[in-house]
C-alpha positions in Angstrom: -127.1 -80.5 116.1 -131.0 -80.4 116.7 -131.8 -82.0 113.4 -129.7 -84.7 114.6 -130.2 -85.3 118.1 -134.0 -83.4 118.1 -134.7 -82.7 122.0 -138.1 -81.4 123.6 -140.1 -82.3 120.7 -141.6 -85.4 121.7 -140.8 -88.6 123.5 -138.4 -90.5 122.0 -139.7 -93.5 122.7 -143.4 -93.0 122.0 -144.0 -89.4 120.1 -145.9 -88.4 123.3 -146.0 -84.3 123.8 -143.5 -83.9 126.8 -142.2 -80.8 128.7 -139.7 -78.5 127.3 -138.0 -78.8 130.8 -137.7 -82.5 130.5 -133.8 -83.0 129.1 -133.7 -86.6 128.6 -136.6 -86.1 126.2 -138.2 -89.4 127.7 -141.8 -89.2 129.2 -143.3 -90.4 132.4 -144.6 -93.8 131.5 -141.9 -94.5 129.0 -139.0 -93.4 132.0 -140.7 -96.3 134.4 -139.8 -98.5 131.6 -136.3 -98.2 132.8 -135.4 -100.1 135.7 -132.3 -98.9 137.5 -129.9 -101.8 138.7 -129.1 -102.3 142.1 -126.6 -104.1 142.8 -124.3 -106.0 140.9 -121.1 -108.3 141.0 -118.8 -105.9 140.0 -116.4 -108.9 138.6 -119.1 -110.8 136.5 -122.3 -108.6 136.6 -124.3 -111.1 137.7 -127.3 -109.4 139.6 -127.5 -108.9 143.3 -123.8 -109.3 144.3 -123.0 -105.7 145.1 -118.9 -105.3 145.5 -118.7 -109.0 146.9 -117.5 -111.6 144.7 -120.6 -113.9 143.3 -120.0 -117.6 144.0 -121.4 -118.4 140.5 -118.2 -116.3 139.3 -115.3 -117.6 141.7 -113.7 -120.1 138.9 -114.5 -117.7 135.9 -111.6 -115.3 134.0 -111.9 -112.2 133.0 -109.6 -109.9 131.8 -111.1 -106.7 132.4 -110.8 -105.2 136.1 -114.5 -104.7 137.2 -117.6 -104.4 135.4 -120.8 -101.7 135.5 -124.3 -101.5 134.2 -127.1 -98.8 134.5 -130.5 -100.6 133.6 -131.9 -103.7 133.2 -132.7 -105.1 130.2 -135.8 -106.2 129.9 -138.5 -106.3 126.8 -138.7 -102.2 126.5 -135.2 -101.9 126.4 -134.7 -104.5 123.8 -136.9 -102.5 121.6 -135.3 -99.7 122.4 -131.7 -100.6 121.5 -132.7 -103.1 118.5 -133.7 -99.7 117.0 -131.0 -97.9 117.7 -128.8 -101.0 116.6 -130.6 -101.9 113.2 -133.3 -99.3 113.3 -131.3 -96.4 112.1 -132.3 -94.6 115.1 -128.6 -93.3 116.1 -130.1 -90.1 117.6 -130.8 -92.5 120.8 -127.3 -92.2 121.3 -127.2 -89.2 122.8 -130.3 -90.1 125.3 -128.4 -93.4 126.2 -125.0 -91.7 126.2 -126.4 -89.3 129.2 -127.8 -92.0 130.9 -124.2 -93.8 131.5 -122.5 -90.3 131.9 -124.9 -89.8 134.6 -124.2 -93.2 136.4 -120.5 -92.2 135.9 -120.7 -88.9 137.8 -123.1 -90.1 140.5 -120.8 -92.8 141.0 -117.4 -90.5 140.6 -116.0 -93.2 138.2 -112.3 -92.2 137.0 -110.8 -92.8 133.8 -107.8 -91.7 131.8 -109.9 -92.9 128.1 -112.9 -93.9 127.0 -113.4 -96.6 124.0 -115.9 -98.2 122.6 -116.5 -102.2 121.0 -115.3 -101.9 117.0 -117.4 -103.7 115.0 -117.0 -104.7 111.5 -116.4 -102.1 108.1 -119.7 -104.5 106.7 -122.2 -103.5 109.9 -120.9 -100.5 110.1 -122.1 -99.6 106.4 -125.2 -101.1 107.3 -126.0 -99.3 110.3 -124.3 -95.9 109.2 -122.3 -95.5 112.7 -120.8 -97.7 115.8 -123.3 -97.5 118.5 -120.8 -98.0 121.1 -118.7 -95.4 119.4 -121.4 -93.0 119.6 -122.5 -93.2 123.1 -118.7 -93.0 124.1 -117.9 -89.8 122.3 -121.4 -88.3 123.7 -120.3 -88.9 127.4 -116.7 -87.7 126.7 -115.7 -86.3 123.2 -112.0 -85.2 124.4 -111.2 -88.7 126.3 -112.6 -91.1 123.7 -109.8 -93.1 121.7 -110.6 -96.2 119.0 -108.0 -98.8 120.7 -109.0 -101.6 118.3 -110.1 -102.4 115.2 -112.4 -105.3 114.7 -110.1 -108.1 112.3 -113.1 -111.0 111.3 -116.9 -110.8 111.0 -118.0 -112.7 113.3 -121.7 -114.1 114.1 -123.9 -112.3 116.0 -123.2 -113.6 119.9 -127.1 -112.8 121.2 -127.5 -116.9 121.1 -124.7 -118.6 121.3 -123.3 -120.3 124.5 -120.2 -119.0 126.7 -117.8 -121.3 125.0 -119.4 -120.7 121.7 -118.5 -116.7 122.0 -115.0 -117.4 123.2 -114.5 -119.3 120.0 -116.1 -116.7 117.8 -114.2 -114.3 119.4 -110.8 -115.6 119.2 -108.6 -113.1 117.3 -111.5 -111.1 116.5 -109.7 -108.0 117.5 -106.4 -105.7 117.1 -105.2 -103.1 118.3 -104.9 -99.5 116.8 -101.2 -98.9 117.1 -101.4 -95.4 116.4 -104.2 -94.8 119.1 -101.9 -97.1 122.1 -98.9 -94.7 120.8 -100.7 -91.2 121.5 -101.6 -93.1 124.6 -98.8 -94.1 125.9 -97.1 -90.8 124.7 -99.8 -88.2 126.4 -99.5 -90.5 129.6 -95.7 -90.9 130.3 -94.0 -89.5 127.3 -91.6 -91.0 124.9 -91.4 -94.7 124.5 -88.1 -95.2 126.7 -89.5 -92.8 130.0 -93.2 -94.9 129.5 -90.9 -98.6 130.1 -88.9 -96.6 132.6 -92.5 -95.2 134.7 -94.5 -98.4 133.9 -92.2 -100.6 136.0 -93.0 -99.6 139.5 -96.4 -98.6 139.4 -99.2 -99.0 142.1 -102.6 -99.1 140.9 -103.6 -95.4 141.5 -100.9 -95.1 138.9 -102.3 -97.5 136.3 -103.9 -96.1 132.8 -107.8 -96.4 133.3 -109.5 -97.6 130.0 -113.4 -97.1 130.3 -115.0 -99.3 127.5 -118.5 -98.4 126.7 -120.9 -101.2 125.1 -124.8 -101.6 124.9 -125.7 -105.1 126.5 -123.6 -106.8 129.2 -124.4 -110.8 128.5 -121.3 -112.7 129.3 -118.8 -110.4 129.1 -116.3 -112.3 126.8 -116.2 -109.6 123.9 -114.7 -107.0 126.3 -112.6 -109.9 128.4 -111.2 -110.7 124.7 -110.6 -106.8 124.5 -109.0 -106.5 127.9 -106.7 -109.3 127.4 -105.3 -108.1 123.8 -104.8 -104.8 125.8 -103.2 -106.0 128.6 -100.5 -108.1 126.8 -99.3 -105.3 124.8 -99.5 -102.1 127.4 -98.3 -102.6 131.0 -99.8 -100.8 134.4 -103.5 -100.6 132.6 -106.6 -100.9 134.3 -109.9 -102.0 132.7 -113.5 -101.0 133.1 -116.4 -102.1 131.4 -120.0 -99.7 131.8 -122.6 -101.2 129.5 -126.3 -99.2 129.1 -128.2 -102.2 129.9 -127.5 -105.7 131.9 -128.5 -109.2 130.4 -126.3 -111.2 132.5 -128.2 -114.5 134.0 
């Protein structure tokens, strides 16, 4: 495990010598490269909004229930993940994957599963692993479930517009039947007592799907996700945590 994930080494960021006490592995002037969010619409993630809804946001849809982000992401960050992303640098996922687990717990965020964003079988021999895949089984091995399988290649999203990534994204995704089965089954049981349950249920009853992702832009790759999910399982609630925040 520590030729993988190496820890108290060095910086990860910048080979620095750094304490053996320090467990994030990150030293001091690279950790004030991280800029903690404040507060955030927790609908669209546009900055500043805190648990109000934004105006800017009012006339949008999304399908997912409310949205979370750690850091902002600004020119250090960018480095950071575009080496973990295409940089073969996965051991950052372990570093990144504790920096959302501890937003979780400081936060007491609830959840029933965690999942990540599939991408496709071509990246994903290029890269050698799923970042968002990674992070989520680092936060929470025993609660992470693959929901969906990623059907087309698509672009890379980074510069296109809104509208532009809805198209792209149209039936980019489906869902991994055998993963909403043990689902459904570990939650309510067989098939027949999970219709018979899911009929009169408040929202403290709802299934609570955490999806983990890298970058928040728009938003419309896990809305896409959310909506696919929600038309095929009923009484589900959807939150999205991403490490970093690029929403304008």
């Amino acid at each position: 495990m520590e030729i993988l994930f190496p820890r108290n080494i060095s910086c990860i960021f910048c080979n620095m010598p750094i304490s053996q006490d320090n467990d994030l592995s990150i030293c001091k002037n690279c950790f004030k490269q991280l800029k903690y969010l404040g507060e955030i619409c927790i609908r669209c993630g546009r900055f500043g909004k805190g648990s109000s809804l934004c105006t800017q946001c009012a006339s949008e849809t999304y399908h997912f229930d409310q949205v979370y982000a750690v850091l902002e992401y600004n020119d250090f960050m960018h480095s950071s993940i575009y080496g973990y992303k295409y940089g073969h640098k996965g051991f950052l996922a372990e570093y990144f994957g504790e920096i959302i687990k501890r937003f979780i717990q400081k936060n007491a965020l609830t959840y029933d599963y965690i999942t990540g964003v599939p991408i496709s079988k071509k990246r994903n021999a290029q890269r050698g692993y799923n970042q968002s895949y990674l992070m989520g089984e680092l936060i929470d091995k025993e609660k992470f479930i693959e929901l969906f399988y990623r059907k087309k290649e698509t672009r890379f999203l980074s510069k296109l517009t809104k509208v532009q990534r809805m198209i792209e994204l149209k039936d980019a995704f489906s869902l991994n039947e055998s993963a909403i089965e043990t689902l459904i089954k570990e939650r309510y049981g067989s098939k027949n007592e999970a219709s018979n349950e899911m009929e009169n249920k408040n929202e403290k009853g709802k299934i609570k799907i955490l999806i983990i992702d890298d970058i928040l832009t728009t938003g419309s790759t896990a809305s896409e996700m959310a909506k696919l999910l929600k038309n095929h399982v009923a009484d589900i609630h959807i939150s999205l945590i991403t490490l970093c925040n690029a929403r304008k």
